[in-house]
C-alpha positions, 0 to 999 in steps of 0.5 A: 500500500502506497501513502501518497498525499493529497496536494493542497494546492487543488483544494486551496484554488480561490472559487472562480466567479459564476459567470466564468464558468458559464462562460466556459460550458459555453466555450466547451459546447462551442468548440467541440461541435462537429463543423466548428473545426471546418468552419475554423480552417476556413476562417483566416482569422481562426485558421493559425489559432487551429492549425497550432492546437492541431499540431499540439494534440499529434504531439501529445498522441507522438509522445512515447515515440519521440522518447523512443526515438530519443533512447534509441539515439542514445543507446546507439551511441549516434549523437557522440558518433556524428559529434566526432565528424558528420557521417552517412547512414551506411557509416553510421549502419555499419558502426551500429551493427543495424540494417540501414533501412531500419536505422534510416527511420530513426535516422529520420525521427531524430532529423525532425526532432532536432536531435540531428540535421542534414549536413552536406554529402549526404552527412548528417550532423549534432542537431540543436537538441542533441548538443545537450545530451552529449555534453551532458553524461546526466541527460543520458542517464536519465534517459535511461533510468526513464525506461523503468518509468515507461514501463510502469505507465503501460497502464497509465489507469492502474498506477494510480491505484494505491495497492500498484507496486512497479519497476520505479518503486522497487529502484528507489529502495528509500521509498520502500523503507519509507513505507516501513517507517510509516506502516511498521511493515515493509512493502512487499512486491509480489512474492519476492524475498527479503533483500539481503544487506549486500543488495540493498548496498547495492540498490543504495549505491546504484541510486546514489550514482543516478542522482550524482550524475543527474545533478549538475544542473540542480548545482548550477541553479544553486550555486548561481543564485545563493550567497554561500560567502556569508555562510561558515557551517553548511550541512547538506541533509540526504547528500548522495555521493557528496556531488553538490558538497564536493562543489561547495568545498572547492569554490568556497575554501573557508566553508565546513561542510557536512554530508548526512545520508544513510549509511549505505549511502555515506559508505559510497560517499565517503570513499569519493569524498577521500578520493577527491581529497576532501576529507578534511574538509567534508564531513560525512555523517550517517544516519536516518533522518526519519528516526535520528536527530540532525547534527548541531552547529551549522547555520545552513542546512541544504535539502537539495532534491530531497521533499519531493521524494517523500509525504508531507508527515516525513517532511514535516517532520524532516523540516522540525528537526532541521529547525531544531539542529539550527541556531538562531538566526541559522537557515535552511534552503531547499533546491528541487522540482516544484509544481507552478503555482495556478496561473503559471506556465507549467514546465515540467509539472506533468513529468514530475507528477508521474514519477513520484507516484510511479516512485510510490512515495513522496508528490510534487508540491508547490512552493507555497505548499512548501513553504507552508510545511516550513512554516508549521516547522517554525520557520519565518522570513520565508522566500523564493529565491529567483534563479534563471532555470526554474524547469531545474528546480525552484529555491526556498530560503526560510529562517529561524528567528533570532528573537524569541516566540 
């Protein structure tokens, strides 16, 4: 049994006045009436409008196929292939090892989604949208890891049923503990026996790698926005490989830094940490923040892609002990996905939402919905930090005051 919660923001919307929604059934009624899209084509005033929402429903109906071709790319290893020099099909046959009539149509599907172009002599080149992915080693693993969560939404009715278990949730094995730590019994799927400690070292550190390689441009969104100068102590709770720690050790020379996460995460964490000679300046720490107190003494406390993974009752009451391990004045940012407020243009909200519920725990909140769990933390001076690429992730800043309640 899965615990997902129910987002405020639905419940919370302000009630829109009457005559809106009559003129809405009015519009709907209008709209998909059979002749209107005659008509409409017809009308020059009319015809781009339906023309763009024509294009924007094949796109829905062609989604799974873009990401296929997307993976099929990237499997082959095409885009690093043509980035090393232009090549032809039969080039590209024959380092694939697959037929060129069927390689042609992917070929083909990536020119039009921009992840190739046409080059001269019959060459084709690195398109527009497929210079990131090389240049970036985490596109690629995400595009990978998606995989798992394509194959849970076969059936995209029966995901949403509390007692569905799948693929995401069983890569996520925090998630899985998580349901323990709330129920007192753990989650089982199917008939499959209890995982060994070796497998979950190994479930931990395959995890801890997806997240350390997907990262990079949650860091960049930080450290681009936040003043981490004015700070002496940061800790960063549920820390991983010590991706984002490792990055603030080395621009920042005066900072002490400590990394918590569960123990078979720090033993990972530790062993990089040490390699990349940081050890005297990162300190890791185990333990399980749904059950042990936070360490004492930093003034900044970093929950970087962590809310989202887990309900509101775990947040909450993540959010206190931060709140007590701080000291006066101390704070506490979080960096990850957010659900755009009503209103807003939504960027990635539909993704992130059917992740998290394939995951089995955890849901994309708002951040006023997040700053709301701060506040009942005892959190005040709450914010939105601006930074240039929100679809990344979204920055909150809250503090504990220094006067007394």
């Amino acid at each position: 049994m899965r615990h997902l919660d129910l987002s405020r923001a639905d419940l919370t919307h302000s009630e829109r006045p009457h005559w809106r929604d009559v003129f809405s059934a009015w519009l709907d009624r209008l709209l998909t009436q059979p002749g209107i899209y005659r008509w409409a084509l017809s009308n020059p005033v009319t015809r781009w409008f339906t023309q763009h929402r024509t294009r924007q429903v094949f796109d829905l109906m062609a989604g799974f196929v873009h990401t296929q071709v997307l993976l099929g790319c990237v499997r082959l290893n095409i885009l690093e292939r043509v980035m090393e020099s232009p090549k032809t099909l039969g080039e590209l046959s024959a380092l694939t090892q697959v037929p060129a009539a069927g390689l042609q149509r992917l070929i083909q599907s990536a020119v039009t989604l921009r992840l190739l172009e046409h080059r001269g002599q019959f060459r084709f080149g690195l398109g527009p949208l497929g210079a990131p992915i090389v240049s970036h080693p985490g596109i690629k693993a995400m595009i990978e890891h998606n995989q798992l969560l394509y194959q849970d939404m076969v059936d995209p009715v029966a995901i949403l049923q509390e007692s569905w278990t799948g693929e995401m949730s069983e890569y996520w094995p925090y998630a899985q503990d998580n349901s323990q730590n709330l129920t007192g019994s753990r989650l089982v799927t199917g008939q499959k026996a209890e995982p060994t400690e070796s497998h979950n070292a190994q479930a931990f550190a395959r995890y801890s790698e997806l997240m350390a390689a997907s990262q990079s441009f949650v860091i960049e969104e930080i450290l681009s926005s936040f003043p981490f100068q004015d700070c002496q102590f940061v800790m960063d709770v549920g820390g991983g490989q010590g991706r984002f720690a490792s990055e603030l050790a080395k621009i920042y020379p005066h900072l002490h830094v400590t990394l918590f996460d569960l123990p078979d995460v720090c033993t990972v964490s530790s062993r990089i940490v040490a390699r990349n000679g940081l050890s005297e300046r990162i300190q890791v720490t185990p333990g399980d923040f749904t059950q042990d107190a936070l360490p004492s003494g930093a003034d900044l406390v970093t929950l970087v892609r962590i809310a989202h993974d887990h309900s509101d009752e775990v947040v909450l009451a993540l959010l206190k002990s931060i709140y007590a391990s701080l000291p006066a004045g101390g704070s506490l940012l979080i960096a990850e996905p957010m659900a755009n407020e009503p209103g807003e243009k939504p960027e990635g909200d539909a993704y992130f939402h059917f992740y998290l519920l394939a995951m089995g725990s955890g849901r994309l909140r708002t951040p006023l919905e997040l700053m709301q769990l701060m506040h009942q933390a005892g959190f005040s001076h709450l914010e939105q930090v601006p930074n240039p690429m929100p679809v990344h992730a979204k920055l909150l800043l809250g503090r504990k005051s220094k006067c007394l309640p």
